[in-house]
C-alpha positions as CSV (number, residue, x, y, z in Angstrom):
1,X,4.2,12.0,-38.3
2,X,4.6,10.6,-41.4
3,X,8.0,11.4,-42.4
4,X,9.3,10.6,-38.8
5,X,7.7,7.6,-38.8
6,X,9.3,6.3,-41.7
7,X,12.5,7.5,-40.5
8,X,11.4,5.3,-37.3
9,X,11.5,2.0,-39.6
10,X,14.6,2.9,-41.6
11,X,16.5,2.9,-38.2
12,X,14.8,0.1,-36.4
13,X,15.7,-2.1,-39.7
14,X,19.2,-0.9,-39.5
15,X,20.0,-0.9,-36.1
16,X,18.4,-3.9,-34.7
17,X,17.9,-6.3,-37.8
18,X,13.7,-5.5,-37.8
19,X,12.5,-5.5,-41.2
20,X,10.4,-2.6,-41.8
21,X,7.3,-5.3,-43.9
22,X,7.2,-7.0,-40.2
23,X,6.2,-3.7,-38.7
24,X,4.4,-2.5,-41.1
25,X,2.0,-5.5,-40.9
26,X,1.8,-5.6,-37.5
27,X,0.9,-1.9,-37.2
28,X,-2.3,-2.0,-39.8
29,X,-3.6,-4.9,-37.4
30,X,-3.1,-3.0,-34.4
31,X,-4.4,0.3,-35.9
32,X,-7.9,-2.0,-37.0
33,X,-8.1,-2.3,-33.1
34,X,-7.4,1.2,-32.3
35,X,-10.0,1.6,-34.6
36,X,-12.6,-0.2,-33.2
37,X,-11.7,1.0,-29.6
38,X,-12.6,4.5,-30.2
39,X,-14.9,4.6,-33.1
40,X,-16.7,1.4,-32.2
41,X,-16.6,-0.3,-35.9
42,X,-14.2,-2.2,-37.1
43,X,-15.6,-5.7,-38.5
44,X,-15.2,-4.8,-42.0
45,X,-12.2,-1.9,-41.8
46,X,-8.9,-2.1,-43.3
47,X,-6.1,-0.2,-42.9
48,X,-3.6,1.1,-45.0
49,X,0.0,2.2,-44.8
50,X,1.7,4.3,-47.6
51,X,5.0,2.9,-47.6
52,X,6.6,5.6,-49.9
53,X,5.2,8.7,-47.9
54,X,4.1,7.3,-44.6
55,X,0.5,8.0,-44.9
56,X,-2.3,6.0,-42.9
57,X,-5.5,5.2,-44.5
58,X,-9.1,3.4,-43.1
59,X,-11.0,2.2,-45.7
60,X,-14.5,0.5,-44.6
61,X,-15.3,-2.3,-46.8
62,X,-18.8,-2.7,-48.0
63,X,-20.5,-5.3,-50.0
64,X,-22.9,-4.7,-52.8
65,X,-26.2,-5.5,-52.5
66,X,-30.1,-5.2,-53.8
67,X,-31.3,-3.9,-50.7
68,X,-29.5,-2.2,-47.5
69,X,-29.6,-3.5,-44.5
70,X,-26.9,-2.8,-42.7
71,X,-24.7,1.1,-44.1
72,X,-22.2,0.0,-42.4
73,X,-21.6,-3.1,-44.4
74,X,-23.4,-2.7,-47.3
75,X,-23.6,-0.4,-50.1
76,X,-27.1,-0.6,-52.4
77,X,-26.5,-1.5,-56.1
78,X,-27.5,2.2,-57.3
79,X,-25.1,3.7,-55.5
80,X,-22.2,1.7,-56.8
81,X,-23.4,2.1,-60.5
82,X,-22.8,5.9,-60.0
83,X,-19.3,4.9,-58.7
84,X,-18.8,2.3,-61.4
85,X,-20.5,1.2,-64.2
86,X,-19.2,-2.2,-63.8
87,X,-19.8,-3.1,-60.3
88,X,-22.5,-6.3,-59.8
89,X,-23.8,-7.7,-56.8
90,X,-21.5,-9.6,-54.9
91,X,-18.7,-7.2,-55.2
92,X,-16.8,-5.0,-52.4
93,X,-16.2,-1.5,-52.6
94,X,-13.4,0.4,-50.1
95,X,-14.6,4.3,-48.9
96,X,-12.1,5.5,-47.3
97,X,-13.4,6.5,-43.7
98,X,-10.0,7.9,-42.0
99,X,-11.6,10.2,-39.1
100,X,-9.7,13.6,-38.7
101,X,-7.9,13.1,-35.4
102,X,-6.5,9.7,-36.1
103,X,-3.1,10.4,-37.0
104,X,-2.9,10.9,-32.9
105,X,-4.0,7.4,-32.2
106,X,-1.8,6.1,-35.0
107,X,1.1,7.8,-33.8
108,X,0.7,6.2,-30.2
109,X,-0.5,2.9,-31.7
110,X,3.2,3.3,-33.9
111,X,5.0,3.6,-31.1
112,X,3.5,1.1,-29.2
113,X,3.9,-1.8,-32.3
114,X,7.4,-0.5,-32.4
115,X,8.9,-0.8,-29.2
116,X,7.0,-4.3,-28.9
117,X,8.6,-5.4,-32.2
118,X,11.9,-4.5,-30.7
119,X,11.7,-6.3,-27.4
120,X,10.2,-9.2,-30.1
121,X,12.8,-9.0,-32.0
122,X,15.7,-8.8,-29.2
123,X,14.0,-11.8,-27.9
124,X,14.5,-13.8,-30.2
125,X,18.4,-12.6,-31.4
126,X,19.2,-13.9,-28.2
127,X,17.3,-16.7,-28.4
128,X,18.3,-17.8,-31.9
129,X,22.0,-17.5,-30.6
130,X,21.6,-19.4,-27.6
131,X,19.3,-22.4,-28.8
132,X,22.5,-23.3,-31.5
133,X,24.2,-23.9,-27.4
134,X,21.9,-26.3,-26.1
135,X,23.8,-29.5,-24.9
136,X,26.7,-27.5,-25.0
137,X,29.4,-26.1,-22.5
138,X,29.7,-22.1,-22.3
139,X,31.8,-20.0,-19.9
140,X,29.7,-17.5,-18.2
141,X,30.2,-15.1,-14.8
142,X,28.6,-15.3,-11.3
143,X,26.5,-12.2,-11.1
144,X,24.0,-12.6,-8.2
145,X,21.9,-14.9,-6.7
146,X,18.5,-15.1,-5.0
147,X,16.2,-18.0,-3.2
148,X,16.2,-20.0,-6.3
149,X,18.6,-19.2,-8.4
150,X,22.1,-18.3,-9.5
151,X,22.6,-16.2,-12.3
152,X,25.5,-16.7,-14.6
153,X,26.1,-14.1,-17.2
154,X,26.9,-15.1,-21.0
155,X,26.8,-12.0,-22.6
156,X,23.1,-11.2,-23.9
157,X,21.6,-12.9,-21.0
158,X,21.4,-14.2,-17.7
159,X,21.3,-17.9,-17.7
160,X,19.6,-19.3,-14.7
161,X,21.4,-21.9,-12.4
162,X,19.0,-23.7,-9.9
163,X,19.7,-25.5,-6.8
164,X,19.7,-29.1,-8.0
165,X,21.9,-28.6,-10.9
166,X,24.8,-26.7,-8.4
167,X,27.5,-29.1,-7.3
168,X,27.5,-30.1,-3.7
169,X,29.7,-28.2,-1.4
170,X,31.1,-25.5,-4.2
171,X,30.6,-22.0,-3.8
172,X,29.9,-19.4,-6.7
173,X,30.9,-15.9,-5.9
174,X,29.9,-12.9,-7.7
175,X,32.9,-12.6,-10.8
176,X,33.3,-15.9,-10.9
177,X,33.8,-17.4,-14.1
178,X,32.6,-20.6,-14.2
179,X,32.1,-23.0,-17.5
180,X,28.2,-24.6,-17.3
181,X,26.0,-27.0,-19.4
182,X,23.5,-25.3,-21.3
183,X,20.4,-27.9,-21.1
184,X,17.4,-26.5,-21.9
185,X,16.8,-22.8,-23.5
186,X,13.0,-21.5,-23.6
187,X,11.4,-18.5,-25.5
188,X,8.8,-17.5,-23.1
189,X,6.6,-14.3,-22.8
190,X,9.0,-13.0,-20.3
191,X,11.5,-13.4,-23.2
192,X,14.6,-16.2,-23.3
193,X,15.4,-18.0,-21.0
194,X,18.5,-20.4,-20.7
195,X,18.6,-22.5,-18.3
196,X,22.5,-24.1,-16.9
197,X,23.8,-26.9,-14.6
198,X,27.4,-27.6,-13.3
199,X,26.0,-31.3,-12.2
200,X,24.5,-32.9,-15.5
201,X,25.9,-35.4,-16.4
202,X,26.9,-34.3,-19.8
203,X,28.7,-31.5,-18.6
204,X,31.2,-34.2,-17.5
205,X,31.1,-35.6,-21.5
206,X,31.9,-32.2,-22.7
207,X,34.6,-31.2,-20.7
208,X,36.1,-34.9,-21.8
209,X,35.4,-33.6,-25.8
210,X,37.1,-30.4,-25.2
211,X,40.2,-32.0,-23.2
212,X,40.7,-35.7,-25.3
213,X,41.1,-35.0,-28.7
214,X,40.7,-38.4,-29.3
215,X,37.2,-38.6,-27.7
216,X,36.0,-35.2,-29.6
217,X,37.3,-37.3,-33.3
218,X,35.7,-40.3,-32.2
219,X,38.9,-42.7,-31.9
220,X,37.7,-43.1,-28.3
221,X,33.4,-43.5,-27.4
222,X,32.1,-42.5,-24.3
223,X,29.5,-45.1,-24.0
224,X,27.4,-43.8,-20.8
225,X,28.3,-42.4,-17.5
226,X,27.2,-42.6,-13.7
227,X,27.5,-39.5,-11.9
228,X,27.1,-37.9,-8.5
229,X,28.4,-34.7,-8.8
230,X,31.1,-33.4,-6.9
231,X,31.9,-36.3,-5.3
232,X,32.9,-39.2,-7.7
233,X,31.7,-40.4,-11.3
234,X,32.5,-43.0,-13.7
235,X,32.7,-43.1,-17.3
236,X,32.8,-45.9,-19.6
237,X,34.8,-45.8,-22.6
238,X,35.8,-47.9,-25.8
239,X,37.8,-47.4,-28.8
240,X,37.2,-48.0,-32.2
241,X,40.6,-48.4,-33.0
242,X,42.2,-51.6,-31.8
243,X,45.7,-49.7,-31.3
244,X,44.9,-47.1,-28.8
245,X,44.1,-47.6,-25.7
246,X,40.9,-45.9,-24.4
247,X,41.5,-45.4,-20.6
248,X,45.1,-44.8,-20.7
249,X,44.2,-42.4,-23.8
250,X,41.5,-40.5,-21.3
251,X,43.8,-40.2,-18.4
252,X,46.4,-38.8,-20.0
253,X,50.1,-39.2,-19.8
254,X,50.7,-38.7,-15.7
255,X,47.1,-38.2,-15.9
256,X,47.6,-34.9,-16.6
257,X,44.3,-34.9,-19.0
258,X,41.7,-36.4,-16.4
259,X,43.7,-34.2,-13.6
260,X,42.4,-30.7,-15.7
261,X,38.4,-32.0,-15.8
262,X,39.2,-33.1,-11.9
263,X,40.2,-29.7,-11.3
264,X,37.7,-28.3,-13.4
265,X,35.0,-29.7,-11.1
266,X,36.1,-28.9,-7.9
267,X,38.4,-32.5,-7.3
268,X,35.6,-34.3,-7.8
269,X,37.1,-38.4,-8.3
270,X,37.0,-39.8,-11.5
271,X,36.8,-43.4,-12.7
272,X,37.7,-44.4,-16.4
273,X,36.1,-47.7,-17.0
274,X,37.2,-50.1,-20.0
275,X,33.3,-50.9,-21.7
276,X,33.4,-54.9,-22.6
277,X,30.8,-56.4,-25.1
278,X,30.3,-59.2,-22.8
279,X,28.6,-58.0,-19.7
280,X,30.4,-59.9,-17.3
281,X,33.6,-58.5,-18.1
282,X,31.8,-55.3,-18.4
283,X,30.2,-54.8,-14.6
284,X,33.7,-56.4,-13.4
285,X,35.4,-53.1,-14.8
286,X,33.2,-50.8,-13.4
287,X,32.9,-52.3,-9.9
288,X,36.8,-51.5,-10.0
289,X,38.6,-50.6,-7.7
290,X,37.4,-53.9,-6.0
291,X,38.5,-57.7,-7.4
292,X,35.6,-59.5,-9.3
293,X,35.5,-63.3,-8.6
294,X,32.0,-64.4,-10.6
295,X,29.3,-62.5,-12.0
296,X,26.1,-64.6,-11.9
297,X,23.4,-63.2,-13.2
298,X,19.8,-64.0,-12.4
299,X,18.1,-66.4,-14.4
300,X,14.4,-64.8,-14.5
301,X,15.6,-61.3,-15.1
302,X,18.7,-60.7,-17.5
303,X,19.4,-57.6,-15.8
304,X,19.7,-58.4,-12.4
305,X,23.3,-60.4,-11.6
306,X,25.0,-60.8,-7.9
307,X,28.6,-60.4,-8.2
308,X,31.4,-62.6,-5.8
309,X,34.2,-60.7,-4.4
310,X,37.0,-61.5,-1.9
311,X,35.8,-61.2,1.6
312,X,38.4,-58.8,2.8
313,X,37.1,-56.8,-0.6
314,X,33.2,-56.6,0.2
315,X,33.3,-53.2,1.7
316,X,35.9,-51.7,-1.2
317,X,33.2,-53.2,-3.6
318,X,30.3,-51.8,-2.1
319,X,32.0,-48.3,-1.6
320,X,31.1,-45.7,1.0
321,X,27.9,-45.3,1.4
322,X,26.9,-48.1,-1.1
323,X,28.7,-45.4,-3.8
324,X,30.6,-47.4,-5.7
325,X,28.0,-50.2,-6.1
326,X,25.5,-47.8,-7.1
327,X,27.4,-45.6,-9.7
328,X,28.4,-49.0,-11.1
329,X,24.8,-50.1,-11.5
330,X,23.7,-46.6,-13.6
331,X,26.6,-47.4,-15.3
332,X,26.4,-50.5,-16.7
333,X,22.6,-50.8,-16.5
334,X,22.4,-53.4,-14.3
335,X,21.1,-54.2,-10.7
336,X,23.7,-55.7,-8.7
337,X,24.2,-57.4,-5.7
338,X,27.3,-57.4,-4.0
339,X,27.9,-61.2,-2.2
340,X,31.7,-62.0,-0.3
341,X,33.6,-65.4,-1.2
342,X,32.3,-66.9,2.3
343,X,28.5,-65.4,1.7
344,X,28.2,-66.9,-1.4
345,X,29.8,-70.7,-0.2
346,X,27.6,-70.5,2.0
347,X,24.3,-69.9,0.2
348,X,25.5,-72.4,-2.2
349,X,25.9,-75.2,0.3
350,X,22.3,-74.4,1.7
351,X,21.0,-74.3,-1.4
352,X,22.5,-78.0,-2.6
353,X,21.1,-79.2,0.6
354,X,17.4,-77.8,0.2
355,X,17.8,-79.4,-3.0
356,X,18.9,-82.9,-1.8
357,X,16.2,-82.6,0.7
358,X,13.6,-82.1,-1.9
359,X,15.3,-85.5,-4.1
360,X,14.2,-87.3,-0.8
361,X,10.6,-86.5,-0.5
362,X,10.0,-86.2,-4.6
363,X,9.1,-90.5,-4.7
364,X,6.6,-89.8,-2.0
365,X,5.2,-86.8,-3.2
366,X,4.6,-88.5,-6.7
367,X,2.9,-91.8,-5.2
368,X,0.4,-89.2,-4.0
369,X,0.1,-87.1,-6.7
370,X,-0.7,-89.7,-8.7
371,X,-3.6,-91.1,-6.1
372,X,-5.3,-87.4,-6.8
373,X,-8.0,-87.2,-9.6
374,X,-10.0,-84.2,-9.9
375,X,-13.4,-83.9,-10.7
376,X,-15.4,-80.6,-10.1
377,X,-12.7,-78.8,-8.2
378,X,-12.7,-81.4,-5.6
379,X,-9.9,-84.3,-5.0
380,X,-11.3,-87.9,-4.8
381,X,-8.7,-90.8,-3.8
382,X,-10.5,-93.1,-6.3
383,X,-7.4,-94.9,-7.4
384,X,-6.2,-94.9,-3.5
385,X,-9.2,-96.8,-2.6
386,X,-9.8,-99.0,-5.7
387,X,-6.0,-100.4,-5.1
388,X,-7.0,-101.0,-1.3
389,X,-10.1,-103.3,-2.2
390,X,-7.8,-105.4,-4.2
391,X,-5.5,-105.7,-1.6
392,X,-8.0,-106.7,0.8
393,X,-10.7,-108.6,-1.4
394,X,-12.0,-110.2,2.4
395,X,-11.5,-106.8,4.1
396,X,-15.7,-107.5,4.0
397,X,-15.1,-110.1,6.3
């Protein structure tokens, strides 16, 4: 066994990258158990591989002592002196205790260790070269599907493509080749597992790297993006150099650039959105393609605003659905609320006359207020009746 077992290492270090030390080690700790399984001992056993001819050893180590209490774990100070002069109490001594028919159970135990360190080992090659993809776009093939899951093949593995991260409406047939965001790869017991989506939101940023050079150098900044896949998204965009011109450099000329990611994902619309430091300016844009009159935005909460628009614009503004509000909210961060011209002329006139109405009872309400004293929680009209009595110093009478 010995000789084909180190032939076994040579080849498994070759061939699939294991190094033969890593086995090794893992086979002595395997073969203590194997030890302990069929001779019942094996709390003070090492065992020892001969790494030039293959041999296996069991050595049961034993600690000197005065007195013997335990043969199994001790050795008496006598006995050692007739081994070695220099042994003292305290010290450990290795017999060798290999039983006659154990180079059976080491040869299954071998094979065992091995083929487990192979799976290891493939495990985690192809995890090692798919974690470097994580938050990246791959190009993999439709291979089958079940209840839960598509599964896309990228070469060493079958990346796993669940229902919420499928686009809407499109249809993946076995062959397909379809390009997918790696977000999330695992190294589980079951060995790795990568998982893919077609409607992240980032998928939508890559595909803008790989088709705007400009974005993928950095001239242009994708500054966030509002997505519902396969039916429209929006992405804002800036550029950090005052002479080109971000959405005009995203959509291409003819819009032949933003026309590939549209086809890409299945003609799913796409709105390039100027970002503006001031955040007026800013939710404007991405409520296009509807007019902006005023953005007001709420006093008590900085990110809440409502947002005028021409009346015979209200419905473009607000999108079907409430679409185009809501991507423009994720978008820009904000919670908006989407008023016509009329609407808001309206509330503003009842508001300046629930305000007038309140100037013309505030002269009243003070006189009162200043007729109140408290004392203990309750409200006495001291001065009310104090000012009375010298108003009416007969009232006696």
């Amino acid at each position: 066994m010995s000789k084909e077992l180190l032939e076994a290492l040579d080849s498994l270090e070759t061939e699939k990258g294991v190094k033969k030390e890593i086995v090794i080690e893992a086979l002595e700790n395997a073969l203590v158990s194997a030890y302990k399984r069929n001779y019942g001992q094996a709390q003070n056993v090492e065992v020892e591989f001969d790494k030039a001819k293959g041999n296996i050893h069991v050595y049961a180590v034993k600690e000197v002592v005065n007195e013997v209490f335990d043969s199994r774990l001790e050795v008496s100070l006598k006995d050692a002196l007739d081994l070695n002069k220099a042994y003292e109490v305290g010290d450990t001594i290795r017999f060798e205790v290999t039983p006659k028919d154990f180079g059976r159970i080491a040869a299954q135990t071998a094979k065992q260790v091995i083929m487990q360190r192979v799976r290891e080992e493939e495990h985690n090659i192809i995890y090692n070269q798919y974690i470097q993809y994580e938050n990246e776009i791959v190009t993999g093939e439709v291979e089958r599907r079940d209840n839960r899951y598509i599964y896309v093949n990228l070469g060493k593995v079958e990346a796993l493509l669940s229902r919420q991260d499928q686009i809407e409406g499109e249809e993946y047939n076995s062959h397909d080749r379809i390009k997918v965001y790696i977000y999330k790869v695992e190294n589980s017991s079951k060995g790795p597992q990568v998982f893919v989506s077609r409607s992240h939101p980032d998928l939508l940023k890559r595909l803008f790297e790989q088709e705007i050079p400009e974005i993928y150098d950095g001239t242009v900044e994708i500054v966030s993006i509002a997505r519902e896949a396969g039916d429209r998204a929006k992405v804002a965009v800036r550029s950090n150099n005052e002479n080109v011109d971000p959405v005009g450099t995203c959509v291409g000329p003819r819009g032949e650039r933003i026309q590939t990611i549209v086809n890409e994902l299945k003609g799913e619309n796409m709105d390039i959105v100027q970002w503006e430091e001031e955040p007026a300016d800013f939710i404007s844009n991405a409520l296009n393609p509807a007019d902006v009159l005023e953005v007001r935005f709420d006093p008590e909460n900085e990110h809440v605003c409502t947002v005028v628009v021409p009346n015979d614009q209200l419905s473009l503004a607000i999108g079907k659905r409430g679409q185009n509000v809501r991507l423009a909210a994720r978008l820009t961060g904000y919670k908006i609320d989407i008023k016509s011209e009329s609407d808001m002329q309206e509330l503003d006139e009842q508001k300046v006359s629930a305000e007038s109405a309140v100037q013309d009872d505030t002269p009243e309400q003070e006189s009162d207020t200043q007729t109140q004293v408290e004392d203990d929680g309750k409200e006495i009209s001291i001065e009310a009746s104090a000012e009375t009595n010298d108003a009416n110093p007969d009232s006696d009478n």
